[in-house]
Structures are given as C-alpha cells and as structure tokens.
Backbone as CSV, one residue per row, in Angstrom:
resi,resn,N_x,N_y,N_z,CA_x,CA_y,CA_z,C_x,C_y,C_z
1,UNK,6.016,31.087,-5.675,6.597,29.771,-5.515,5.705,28.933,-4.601
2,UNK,5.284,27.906,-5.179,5.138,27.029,-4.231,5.323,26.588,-2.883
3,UNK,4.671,25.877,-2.050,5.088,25.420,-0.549,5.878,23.989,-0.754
4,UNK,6.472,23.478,-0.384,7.248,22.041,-0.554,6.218,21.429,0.348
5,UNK,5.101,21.992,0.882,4.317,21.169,1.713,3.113,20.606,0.559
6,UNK,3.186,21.178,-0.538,1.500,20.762,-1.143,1.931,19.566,-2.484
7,UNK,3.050,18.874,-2.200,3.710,17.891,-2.819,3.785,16.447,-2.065
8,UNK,3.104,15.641,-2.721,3.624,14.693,-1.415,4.791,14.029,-2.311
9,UNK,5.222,12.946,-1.356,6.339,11.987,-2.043,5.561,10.131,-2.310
10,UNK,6.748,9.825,-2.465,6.063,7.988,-2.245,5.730,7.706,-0.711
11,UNK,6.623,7.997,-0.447,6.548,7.476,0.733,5.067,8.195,1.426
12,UNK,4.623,8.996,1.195,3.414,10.160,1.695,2.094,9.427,1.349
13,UNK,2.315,9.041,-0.200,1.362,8.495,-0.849,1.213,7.174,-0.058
14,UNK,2.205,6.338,0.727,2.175,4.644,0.613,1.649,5.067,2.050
15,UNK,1.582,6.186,3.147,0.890,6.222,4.431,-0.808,6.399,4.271
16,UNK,-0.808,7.578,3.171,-1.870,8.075,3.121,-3.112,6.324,2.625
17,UNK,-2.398,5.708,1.212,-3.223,4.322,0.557,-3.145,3.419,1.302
18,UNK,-1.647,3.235,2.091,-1.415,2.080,3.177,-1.062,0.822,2.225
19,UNK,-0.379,1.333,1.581,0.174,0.577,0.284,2.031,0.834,0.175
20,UNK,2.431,-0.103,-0.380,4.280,0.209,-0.313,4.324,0.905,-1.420
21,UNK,5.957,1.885,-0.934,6.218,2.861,-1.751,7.128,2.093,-2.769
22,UNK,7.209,1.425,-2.967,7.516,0.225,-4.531,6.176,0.067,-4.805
23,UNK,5.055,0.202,-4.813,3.913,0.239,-5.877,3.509,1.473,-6.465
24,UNK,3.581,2.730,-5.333,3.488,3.823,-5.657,4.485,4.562,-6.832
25,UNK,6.230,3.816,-6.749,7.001,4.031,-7.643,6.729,3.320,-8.963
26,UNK,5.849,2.247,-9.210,5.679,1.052,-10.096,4.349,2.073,-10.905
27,UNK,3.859,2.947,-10.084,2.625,3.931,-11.114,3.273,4.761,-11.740
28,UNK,4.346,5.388,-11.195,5.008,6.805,-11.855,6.051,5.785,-12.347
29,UNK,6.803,5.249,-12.239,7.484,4.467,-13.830,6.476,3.588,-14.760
30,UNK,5.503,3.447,-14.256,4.316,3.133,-15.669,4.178,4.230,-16.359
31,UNK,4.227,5.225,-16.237,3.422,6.278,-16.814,2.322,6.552,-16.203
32,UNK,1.843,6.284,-15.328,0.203,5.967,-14.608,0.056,7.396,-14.192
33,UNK,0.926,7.641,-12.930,1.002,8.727,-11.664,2.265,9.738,-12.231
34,UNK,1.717,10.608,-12.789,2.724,12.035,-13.204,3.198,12.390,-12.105
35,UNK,4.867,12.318,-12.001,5.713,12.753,-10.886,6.809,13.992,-11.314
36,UNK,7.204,14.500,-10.629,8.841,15.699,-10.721,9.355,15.011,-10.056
37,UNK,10.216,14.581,-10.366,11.934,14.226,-9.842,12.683,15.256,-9.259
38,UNK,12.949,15.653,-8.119,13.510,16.595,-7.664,14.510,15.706,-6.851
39,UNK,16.083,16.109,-7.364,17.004,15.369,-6.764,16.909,14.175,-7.135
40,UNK,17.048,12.634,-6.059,16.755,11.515,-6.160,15.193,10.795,-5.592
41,UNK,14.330,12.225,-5.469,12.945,12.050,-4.957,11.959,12.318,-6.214
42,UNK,10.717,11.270,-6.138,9.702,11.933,-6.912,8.832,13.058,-5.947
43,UNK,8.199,13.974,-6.503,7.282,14.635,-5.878,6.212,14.946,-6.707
44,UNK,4.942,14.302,-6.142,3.602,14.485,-6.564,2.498,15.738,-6.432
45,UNK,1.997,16.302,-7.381,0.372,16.940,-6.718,-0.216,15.972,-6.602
46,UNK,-0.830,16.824,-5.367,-2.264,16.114,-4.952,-3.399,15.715,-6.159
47,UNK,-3.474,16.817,-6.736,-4.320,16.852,-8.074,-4.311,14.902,-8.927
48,UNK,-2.932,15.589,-9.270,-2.459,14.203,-10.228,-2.659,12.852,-9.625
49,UNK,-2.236,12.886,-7.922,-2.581,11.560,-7.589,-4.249,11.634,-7.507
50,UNK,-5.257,12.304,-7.107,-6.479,12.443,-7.342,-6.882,12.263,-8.868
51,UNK,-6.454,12.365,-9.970,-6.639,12.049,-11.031,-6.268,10.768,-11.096
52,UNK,-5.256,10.176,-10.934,-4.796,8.713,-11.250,-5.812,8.123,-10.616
53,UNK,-6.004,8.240,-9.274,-7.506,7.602,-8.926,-8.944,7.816,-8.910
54,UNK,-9.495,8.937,-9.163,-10.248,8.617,-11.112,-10.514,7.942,-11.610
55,UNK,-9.262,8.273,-12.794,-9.334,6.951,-13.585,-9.034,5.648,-13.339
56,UNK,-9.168,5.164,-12.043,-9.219,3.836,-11.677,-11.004,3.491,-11.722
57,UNK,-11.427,4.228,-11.526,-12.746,4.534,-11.503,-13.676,3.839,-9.994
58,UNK,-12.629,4.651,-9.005,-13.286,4.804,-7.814,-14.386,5.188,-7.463
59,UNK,-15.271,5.255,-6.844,-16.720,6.180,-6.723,-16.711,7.461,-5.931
60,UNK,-17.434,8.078,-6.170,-17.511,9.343,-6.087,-17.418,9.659,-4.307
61,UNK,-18.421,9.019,-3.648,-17.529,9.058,-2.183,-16.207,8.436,-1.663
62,UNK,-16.062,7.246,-2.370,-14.248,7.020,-2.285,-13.563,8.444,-2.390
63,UNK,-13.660,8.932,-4.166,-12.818,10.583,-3.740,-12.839,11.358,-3.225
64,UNK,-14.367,11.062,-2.456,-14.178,12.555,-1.690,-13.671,12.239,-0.584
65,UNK,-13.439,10.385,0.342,-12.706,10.721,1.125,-11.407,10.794,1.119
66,UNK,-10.607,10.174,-0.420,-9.460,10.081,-0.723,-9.193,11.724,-0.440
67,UNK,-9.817,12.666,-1.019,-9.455,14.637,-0.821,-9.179,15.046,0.405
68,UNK,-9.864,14.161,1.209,-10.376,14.955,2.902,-8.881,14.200,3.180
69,UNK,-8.273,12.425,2.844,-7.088,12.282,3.609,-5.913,12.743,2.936
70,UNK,-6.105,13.375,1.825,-4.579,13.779,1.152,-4.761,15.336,2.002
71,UNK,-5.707,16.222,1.901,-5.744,17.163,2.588,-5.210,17.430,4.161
72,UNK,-5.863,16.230,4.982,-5.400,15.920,5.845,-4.199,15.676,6.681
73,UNK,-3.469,15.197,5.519,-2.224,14.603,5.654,-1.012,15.889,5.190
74,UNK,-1.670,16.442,4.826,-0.497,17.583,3.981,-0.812,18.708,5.026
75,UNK,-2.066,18.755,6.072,-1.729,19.748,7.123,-1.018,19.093,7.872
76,UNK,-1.313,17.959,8.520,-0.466,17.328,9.452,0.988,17.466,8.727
77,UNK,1.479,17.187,7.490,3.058,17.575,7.409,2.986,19.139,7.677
78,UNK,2.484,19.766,7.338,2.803,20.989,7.055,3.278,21.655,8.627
79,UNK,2.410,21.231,9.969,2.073,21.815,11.029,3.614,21.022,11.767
80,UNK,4.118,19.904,11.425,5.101,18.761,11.853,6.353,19.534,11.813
81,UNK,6.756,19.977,9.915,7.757,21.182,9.623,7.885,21.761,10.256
82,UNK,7.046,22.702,11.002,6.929,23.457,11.606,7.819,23.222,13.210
83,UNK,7.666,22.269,14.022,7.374,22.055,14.618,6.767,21.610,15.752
84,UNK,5.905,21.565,15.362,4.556,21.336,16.466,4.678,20.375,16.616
85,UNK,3.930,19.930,17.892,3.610,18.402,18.195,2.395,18.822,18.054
86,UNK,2.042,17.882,17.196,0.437,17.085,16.150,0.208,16.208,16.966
87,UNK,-1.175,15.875,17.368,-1.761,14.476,17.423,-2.927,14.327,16.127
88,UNK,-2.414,13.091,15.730,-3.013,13.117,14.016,-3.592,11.533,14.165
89,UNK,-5.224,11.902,14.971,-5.893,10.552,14.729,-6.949,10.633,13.548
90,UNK,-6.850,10.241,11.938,-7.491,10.087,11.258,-8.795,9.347,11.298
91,UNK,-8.588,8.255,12.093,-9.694,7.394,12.440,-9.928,7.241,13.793
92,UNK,-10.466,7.904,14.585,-10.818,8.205,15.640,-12.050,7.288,15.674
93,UNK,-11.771,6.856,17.430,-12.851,5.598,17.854,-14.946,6.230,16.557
94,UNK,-14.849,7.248,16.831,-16.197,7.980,16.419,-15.748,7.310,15.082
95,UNK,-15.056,7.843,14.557,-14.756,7.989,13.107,-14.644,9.351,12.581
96,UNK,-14.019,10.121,13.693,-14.140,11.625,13.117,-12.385,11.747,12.491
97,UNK,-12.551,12.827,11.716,-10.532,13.198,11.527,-10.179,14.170,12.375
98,UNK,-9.591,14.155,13.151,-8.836,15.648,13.646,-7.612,15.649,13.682
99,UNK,-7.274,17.227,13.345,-6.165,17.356,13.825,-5.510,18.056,14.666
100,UNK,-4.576,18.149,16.082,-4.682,19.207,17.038,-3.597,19.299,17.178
101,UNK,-3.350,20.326,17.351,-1.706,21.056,16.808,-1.683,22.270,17.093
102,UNK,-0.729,23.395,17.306,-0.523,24.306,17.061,1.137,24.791,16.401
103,UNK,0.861,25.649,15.274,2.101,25.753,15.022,3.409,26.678,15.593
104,UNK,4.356,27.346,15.312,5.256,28.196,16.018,5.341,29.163,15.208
C-alpha cells in the first residue's frame, strides 16, 4: 500500500505552483491533470502532475526544478505528519533548498 504522503492534493499543488487551488481544480475537471477522488478530495501523483507539465512544454530545467520542489514538498509533509517541527526554507537567501527536521 501506498504512503498517503506521495499524493499531493490541490491545495499542495497551489503552494508548491503558487497558483489557486480553483485553477489546479479547473485542470483535473478539464481532463488536463489525472486525479483520484478520495472522499470529497482529489489526490494527485507526483508523476501525473509532472506529466501535465510536460506537456505544457516547459523546458527541461524548469522540470527538473519542478521534481526537486514536488519532492521537496512531499518530505516536508511527510516529516510535519509526523510531527516534527520542520524549518522548510525552499528559497534560501543563497538559493539553496533545505530541509531541517527530525522526525519521531
């Protein structure tokens, strides 16, 4: 079975693009962004939203940093669940990502 951590939602997606989760819902009722409906929530792979942007036809370092912040973002939930207090500066004065945490 799966982790409920390697799914994001809209709302996951609209932190990660910095975009509202009424546009993110406006792709998966297009048909655009393949979602599961679980309950009254969509839940996304990473994959699929990495495919939808793709075929937008982003460039090849756009995806790779789009990978590094969906990745990013799904440890920081994952370590949060948990517990932990995260400090989750993606854009750090340098421009580095870290994340510093420990879990329980």
């Amino acid at each position: 079975m799966e982790n409920k951590n390697q799914y994001l939602t809209t709302a996951d997606i609209s932190k990660i693009l910095e975009i509202t989760p009424v546009a993110v819902q406006k792709w998966i009722s297009g048909g655009r962004l393949e979602a599961y409906r679980v309950g009254g929530n969509y839940r996304i792979r990473p994959n699929d939203l990495l495919k939808y942007l793709k075929d937008l036809k982003n460039s090849d370092y756009a995806m790779k940093e789009f990978k590094i912040d969906i990745k990013e973002f799904l440890e920081k939930k994952a370590l949060t669940e948990k517990g932990s207090k995260v400090k989750f500066d993606i854009f750090s004065n340098k421009g580095e990502k870290n994340i510093v945490g420990s879990g329980k």
